[in-house]
ZADO-1210 file (C-alpha; in nm, 4 decimals, padded with zeros to 6 digits):
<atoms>
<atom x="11.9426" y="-04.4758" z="27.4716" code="UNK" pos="1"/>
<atom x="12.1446" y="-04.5771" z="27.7525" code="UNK" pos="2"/>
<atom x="12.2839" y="-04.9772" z="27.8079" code="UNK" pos="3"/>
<atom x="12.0105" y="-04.9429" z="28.0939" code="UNK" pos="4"/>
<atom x="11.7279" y="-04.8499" z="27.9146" code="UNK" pos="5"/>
<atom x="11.8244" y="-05.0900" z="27.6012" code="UNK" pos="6"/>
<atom x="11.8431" y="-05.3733" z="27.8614" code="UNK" pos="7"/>
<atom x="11.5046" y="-05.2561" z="27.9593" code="UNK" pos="8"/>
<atom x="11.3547" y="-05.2609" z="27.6218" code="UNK" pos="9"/>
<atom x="11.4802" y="-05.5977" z="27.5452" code="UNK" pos="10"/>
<atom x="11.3759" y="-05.7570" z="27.8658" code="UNK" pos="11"/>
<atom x="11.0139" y="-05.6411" z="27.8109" code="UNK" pos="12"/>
<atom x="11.0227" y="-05.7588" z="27.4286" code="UNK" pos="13"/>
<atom x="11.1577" y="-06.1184" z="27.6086" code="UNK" pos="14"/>
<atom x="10.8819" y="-06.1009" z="27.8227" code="UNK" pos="15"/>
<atom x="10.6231" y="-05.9996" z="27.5259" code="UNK" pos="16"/>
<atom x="10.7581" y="-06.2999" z="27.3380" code="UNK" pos="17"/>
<atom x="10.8000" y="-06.5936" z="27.6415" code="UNK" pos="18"/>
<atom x="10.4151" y="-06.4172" z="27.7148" code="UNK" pos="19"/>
<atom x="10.3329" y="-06.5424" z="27.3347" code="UNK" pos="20"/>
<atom x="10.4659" y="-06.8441" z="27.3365" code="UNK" pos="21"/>
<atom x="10.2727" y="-06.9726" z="27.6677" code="UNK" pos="22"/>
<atom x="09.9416" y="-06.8798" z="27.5088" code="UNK" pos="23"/>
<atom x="09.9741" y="-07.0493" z="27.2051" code="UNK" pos="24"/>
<atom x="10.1577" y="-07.3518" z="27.3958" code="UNK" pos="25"/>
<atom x="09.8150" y="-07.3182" z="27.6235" code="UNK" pos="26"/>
<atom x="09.5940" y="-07.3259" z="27.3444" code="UNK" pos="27"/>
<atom x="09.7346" y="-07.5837" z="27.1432" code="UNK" pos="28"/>
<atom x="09.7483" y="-07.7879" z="27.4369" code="UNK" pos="29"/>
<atom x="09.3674" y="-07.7503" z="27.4976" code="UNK" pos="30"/>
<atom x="09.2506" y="-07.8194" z="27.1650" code="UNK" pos="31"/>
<atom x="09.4452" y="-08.1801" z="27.1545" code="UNK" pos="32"/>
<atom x="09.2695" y="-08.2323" z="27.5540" code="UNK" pos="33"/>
<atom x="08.9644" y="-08.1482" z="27.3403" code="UNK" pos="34"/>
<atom x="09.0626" y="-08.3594" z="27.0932" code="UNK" pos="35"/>
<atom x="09.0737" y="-08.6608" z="27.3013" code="UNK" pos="36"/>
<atom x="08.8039" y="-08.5545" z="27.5387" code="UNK" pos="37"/>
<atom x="08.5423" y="-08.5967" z="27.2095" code="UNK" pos="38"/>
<atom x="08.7422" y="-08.9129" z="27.1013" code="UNK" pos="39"/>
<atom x="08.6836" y="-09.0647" z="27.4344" code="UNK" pos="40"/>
<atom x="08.2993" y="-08.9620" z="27.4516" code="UNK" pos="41"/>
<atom x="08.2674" y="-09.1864" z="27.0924" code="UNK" pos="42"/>
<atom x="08.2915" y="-08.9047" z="26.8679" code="UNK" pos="43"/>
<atom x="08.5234" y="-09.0867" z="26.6182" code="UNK" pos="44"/>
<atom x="08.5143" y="-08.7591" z="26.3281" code="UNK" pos="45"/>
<atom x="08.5127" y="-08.5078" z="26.5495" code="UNK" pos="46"/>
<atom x="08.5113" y="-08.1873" z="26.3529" code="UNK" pos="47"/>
<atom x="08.7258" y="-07.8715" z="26.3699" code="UNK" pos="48"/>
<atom x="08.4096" y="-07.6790" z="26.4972" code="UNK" pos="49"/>
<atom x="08.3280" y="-07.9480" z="26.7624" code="UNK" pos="50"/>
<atom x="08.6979" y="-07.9358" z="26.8747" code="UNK" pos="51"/>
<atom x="08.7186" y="-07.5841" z="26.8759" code="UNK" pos="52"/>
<atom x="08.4110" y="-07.5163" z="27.1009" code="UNK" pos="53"/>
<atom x="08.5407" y="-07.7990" z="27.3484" code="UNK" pos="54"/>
<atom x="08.8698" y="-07.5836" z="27.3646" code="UNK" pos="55"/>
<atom x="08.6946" y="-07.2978" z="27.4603" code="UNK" pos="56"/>
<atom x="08.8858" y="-07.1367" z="27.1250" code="UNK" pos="57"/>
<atom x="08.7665" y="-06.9795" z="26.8177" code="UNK" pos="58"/>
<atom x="08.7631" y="-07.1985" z="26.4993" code="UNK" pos="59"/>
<atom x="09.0670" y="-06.9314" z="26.3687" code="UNK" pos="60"/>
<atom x="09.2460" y="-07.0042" z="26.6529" code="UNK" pos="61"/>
<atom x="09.2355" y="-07.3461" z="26.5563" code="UNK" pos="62"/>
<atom x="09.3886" y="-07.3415" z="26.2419" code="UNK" pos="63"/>
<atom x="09.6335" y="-07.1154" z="26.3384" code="UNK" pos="64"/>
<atom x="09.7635" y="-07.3460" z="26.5303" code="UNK" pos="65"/>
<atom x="09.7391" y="-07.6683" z="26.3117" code="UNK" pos="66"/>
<atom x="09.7449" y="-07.5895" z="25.9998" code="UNK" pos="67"/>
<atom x="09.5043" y="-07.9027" z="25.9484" code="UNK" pos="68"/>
<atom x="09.3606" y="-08.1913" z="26.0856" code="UNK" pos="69"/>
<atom x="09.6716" y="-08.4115" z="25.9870" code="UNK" pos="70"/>
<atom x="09.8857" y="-08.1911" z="26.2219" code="UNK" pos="71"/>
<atom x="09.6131" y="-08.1788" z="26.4908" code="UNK" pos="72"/>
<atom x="09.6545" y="-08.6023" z="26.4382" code="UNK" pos="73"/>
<atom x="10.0435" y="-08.6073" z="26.4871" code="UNK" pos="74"/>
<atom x="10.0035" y="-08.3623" z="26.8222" code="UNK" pos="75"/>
<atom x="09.7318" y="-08.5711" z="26.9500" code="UNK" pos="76"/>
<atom x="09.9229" y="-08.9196" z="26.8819" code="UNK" pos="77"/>
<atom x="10.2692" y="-08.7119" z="27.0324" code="UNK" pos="78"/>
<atom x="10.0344" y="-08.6456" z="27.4086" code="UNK" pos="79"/>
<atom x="09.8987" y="-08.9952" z="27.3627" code="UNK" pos="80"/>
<atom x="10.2496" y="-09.1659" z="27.3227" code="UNK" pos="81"/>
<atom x="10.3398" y="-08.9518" z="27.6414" code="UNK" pos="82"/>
<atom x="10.0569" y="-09.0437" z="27.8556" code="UNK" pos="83"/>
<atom x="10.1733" y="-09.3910" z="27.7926" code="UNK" pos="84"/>
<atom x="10.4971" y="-09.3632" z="27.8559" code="UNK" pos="85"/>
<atom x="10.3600" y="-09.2176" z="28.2162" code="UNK" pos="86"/>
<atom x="10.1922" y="-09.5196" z="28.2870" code="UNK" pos="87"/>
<atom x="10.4641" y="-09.7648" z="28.1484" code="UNK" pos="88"/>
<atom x="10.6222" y="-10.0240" z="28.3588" code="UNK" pos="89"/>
<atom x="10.9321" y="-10.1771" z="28.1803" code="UNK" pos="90"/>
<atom x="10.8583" y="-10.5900" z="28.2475" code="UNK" pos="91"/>
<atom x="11.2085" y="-10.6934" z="28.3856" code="UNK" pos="92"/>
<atom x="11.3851" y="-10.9131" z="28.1162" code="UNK" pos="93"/>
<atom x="11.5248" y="-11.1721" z="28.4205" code="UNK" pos="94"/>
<atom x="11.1527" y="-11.3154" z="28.5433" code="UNK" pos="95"/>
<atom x="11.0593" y="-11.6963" z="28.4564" code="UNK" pos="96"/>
<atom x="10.9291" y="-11.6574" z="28.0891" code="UNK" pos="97"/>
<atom x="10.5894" y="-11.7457" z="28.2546" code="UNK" pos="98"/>
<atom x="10.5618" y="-11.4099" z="28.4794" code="UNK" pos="99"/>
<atom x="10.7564" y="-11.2250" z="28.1872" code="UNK" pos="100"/>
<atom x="10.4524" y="-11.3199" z="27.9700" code="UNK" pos="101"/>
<atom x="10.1697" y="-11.2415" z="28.2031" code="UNK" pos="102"/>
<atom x="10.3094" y="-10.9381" z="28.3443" code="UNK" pos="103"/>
<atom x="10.3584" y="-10.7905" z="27.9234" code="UNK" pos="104"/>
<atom x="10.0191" y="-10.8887" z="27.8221" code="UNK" pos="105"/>
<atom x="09.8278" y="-10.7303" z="28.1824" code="UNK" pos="106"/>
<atom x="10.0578" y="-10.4013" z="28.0767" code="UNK" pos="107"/>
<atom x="09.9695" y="-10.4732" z="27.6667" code="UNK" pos="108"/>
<atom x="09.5726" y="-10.5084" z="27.8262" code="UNK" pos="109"/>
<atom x="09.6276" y="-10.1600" z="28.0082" code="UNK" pos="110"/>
<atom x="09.7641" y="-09.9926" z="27.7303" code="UNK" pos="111"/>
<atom x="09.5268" y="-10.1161" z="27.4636" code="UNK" pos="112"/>
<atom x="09.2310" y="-10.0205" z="27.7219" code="UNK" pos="113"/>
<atom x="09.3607" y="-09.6963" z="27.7463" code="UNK" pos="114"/>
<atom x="09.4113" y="-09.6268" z="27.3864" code="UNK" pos="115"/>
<atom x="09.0604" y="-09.7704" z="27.2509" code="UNK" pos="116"/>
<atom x="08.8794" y="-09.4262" z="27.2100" code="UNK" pos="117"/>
<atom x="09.1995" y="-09.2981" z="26.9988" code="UNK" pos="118"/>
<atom x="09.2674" y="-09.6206" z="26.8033" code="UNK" pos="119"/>
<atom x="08.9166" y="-09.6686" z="26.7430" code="UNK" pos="120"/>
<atom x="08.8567" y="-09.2579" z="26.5575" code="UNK" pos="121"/>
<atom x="09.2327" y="-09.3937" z="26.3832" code="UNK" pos="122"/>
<atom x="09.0879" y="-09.7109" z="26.2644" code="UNK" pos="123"/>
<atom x="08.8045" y="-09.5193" z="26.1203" code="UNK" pos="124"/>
<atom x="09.0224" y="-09.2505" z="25.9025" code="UNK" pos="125"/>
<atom x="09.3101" y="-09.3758" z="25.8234" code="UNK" pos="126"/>
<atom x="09.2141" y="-09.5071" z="25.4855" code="UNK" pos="127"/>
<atom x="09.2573" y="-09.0907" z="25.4315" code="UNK" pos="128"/>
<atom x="09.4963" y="-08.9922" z="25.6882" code="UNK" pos="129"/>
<atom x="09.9153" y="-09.0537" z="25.5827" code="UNK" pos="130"/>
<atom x="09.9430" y="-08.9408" z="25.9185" code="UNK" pos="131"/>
<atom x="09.7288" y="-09.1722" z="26.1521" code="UNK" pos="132"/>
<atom x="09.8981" y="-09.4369" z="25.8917" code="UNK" pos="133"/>
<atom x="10.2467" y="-09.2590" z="26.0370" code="UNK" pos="134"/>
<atom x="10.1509" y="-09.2771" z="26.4066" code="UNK" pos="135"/>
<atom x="09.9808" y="-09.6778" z="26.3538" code="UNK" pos="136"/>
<atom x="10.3392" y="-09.7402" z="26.2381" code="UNK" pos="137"/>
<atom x="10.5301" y="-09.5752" z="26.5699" code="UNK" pos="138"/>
<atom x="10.2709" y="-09.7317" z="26.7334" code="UNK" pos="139"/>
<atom x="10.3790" y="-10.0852" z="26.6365" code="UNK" pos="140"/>
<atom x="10.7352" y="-10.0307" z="26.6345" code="UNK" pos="141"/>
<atom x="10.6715" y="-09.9834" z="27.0410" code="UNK" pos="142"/>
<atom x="10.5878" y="-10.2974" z="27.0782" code="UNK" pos="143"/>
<atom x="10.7947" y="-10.4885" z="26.8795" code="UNK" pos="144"/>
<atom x="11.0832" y="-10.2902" z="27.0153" code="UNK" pos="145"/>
<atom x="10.9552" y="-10.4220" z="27.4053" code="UNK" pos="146"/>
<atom x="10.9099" y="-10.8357" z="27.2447" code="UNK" pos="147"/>
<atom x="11.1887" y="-10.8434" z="27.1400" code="UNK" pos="148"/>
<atom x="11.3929" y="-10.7060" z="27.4162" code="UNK" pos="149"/>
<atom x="11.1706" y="-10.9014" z="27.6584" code="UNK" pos="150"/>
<atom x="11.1920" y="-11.2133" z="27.4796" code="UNK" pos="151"/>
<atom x="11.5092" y="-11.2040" z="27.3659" code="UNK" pos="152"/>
<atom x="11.6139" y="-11.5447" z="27.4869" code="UNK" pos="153"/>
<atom x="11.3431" y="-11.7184" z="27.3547" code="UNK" pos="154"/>
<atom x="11.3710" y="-11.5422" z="27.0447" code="UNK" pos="155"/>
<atom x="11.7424" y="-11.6364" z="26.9914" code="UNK" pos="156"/>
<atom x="11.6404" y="-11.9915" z="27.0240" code="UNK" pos="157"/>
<atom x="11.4034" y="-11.9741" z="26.6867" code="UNK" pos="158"/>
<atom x="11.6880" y="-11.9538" z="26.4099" code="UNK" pos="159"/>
<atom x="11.5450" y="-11.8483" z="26.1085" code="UNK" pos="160"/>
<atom x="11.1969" y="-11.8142" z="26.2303" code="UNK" pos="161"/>
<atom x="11.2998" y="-11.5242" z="26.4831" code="UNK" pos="162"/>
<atom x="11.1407" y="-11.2669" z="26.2423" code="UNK" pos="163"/>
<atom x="10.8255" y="-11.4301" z="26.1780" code="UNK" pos="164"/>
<atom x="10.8038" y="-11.4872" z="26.5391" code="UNK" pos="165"/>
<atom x="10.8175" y="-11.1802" z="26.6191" code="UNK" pos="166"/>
<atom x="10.5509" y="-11.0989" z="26.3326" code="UNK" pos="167"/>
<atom x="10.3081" y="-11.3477" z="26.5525" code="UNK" pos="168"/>
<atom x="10.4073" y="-11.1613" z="26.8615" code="UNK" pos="169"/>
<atom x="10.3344" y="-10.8155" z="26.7786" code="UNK" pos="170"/>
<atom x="10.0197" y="-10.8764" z="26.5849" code="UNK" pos="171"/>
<atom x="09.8565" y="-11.0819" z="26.8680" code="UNK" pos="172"/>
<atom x="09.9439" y="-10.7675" z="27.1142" code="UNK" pos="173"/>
<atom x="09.8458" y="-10.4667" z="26.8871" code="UNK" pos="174"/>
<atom x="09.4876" y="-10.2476" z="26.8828" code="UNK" pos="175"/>
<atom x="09.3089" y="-10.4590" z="26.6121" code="UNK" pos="176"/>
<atom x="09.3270" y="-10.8233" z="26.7585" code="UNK" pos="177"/>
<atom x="09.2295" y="-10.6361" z="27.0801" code="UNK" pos="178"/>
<atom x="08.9542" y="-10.5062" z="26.8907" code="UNK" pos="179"/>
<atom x="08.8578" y="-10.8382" z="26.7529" code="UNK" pos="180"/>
<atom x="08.8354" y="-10.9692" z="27.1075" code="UNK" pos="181"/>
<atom x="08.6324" y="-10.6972" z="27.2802" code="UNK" pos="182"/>
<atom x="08.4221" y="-10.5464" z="27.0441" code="UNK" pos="183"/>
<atom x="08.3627" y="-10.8665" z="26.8090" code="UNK" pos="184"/>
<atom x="08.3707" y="-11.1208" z="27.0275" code="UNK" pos="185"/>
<atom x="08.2568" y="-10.9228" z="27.3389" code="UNK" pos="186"/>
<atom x="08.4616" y="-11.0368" z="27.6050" code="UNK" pos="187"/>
<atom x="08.5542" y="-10.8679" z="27.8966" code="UNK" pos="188"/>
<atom x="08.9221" y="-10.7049" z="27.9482" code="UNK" pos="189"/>
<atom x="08.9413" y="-11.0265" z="28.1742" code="UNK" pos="190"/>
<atom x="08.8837" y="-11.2173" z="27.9010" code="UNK" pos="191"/>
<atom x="09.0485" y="-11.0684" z="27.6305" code="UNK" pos="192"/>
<atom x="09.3623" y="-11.0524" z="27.8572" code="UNK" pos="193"/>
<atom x="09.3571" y="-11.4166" z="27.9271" code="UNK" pos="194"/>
<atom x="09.2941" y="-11.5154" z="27.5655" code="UNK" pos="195"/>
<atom x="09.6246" y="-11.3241" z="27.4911" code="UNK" pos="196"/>
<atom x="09.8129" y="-11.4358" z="27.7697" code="UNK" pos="197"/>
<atom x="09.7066" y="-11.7628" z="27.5904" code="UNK" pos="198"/>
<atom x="09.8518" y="-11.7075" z="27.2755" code="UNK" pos="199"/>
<atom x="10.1717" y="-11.5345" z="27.3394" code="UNK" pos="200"/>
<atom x="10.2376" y="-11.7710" z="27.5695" code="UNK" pos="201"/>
<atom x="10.1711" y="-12.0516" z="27.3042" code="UNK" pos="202"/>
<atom x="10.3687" y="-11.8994" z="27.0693" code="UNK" pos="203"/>
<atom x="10.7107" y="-11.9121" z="27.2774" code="UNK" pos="204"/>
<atom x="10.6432" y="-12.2854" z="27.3949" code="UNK" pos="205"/>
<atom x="10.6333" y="-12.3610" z="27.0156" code="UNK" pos="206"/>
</atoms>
């Protein structure tokens, strides 16, 4: 075979390969919009039939691609972190702690709005899930990551208390006290925002 021909033959394999790859990259991608699509209509167990048939895939092709649902869980929580990362608005550390606080917990507000179909299917499983356990974790190292950058000054000022500020901080701005004030107590995201602006806000002044 001549170096033509052998270039030839390895360009087409390339191509045969790259053509692979971008079908299973496509369907992987639509079973996790599938995913989310039935997580944000209020099916909180979606199964891997229902999934499938949203893809537009076969139940095989499914599992080919995660091997189970704990895999489909740590893709799903990967285009979720990503989506908000899109939307994030870093608070600028310099503002008057007042507009520093109000301007986090509108963003916190947005997020946790956002997130409510997926957090409320994670709440639900992950008794049985090491995975959705995995993601809650990444989840809440976000956030304590952005108080304490954001709040560093006031933070600083604490001493010894600075960690179990920061405790206060994070659980006041996560999924289940956001829970607690929409779905238990039935406010509106008006409501629930100014109740946390509230307490985050009470928590530095102390």
């Amino acid at each position: 075979m001549t170096p033509a021909a052998e270039g030839r033959t390895f360009a087409n394999a390339s191509a045969r390969v790259d053509g692979r790859t971008a079908r299973a990259e496509r369907t992987r991608s639509a079973i996790v919009d599938a995913h989310l699509a039935l997580l944000a209509e209020g099916d909180l167990r979606p199964t891997g039939e229902r999934i499938a048939e949203r893809a537009g895939v076969s139940l095989r092709a499914l599992w080919i691609n995660f091997k189970d649902m704990e895999t489909l869980f740590a893709a799903t929580n990967e285009r979720l972190m990503a989506q908000q990362d899109a939307r994030f608005r870093p608070v600028p550390p310099d503002l008057p702690l007042d507009r520093r606080v109000d301007e986090f917990c509108r963003q916190r507000a947005r997020m946790l709005e956002f997130i409510a179909p997926a957090a409320r299917a994670a709440h639900a499983r992950e008794p049985f899930s090491a995975q959705l356990r995995r993601n809650r974790v990444r989840h809440i190292d976000r956030v304590r990551a952005e108080i304490e950058e954001l709040f560093a000054t006031e933070l600083d000022r604490v001493g010894g208390q600075r960690e179990q500020l920061v405790h206060a901080l994070t659980v006041v701005t996560m999924w289940p006290a956001w829970a607690m004030l929409r779905d238990a107590l039935g406010l509106s995201v008006a409501e629930a925002r100014a109740v946390m602006i509230r307490s985050v806000a009470a928590l530095l002044a102390s």
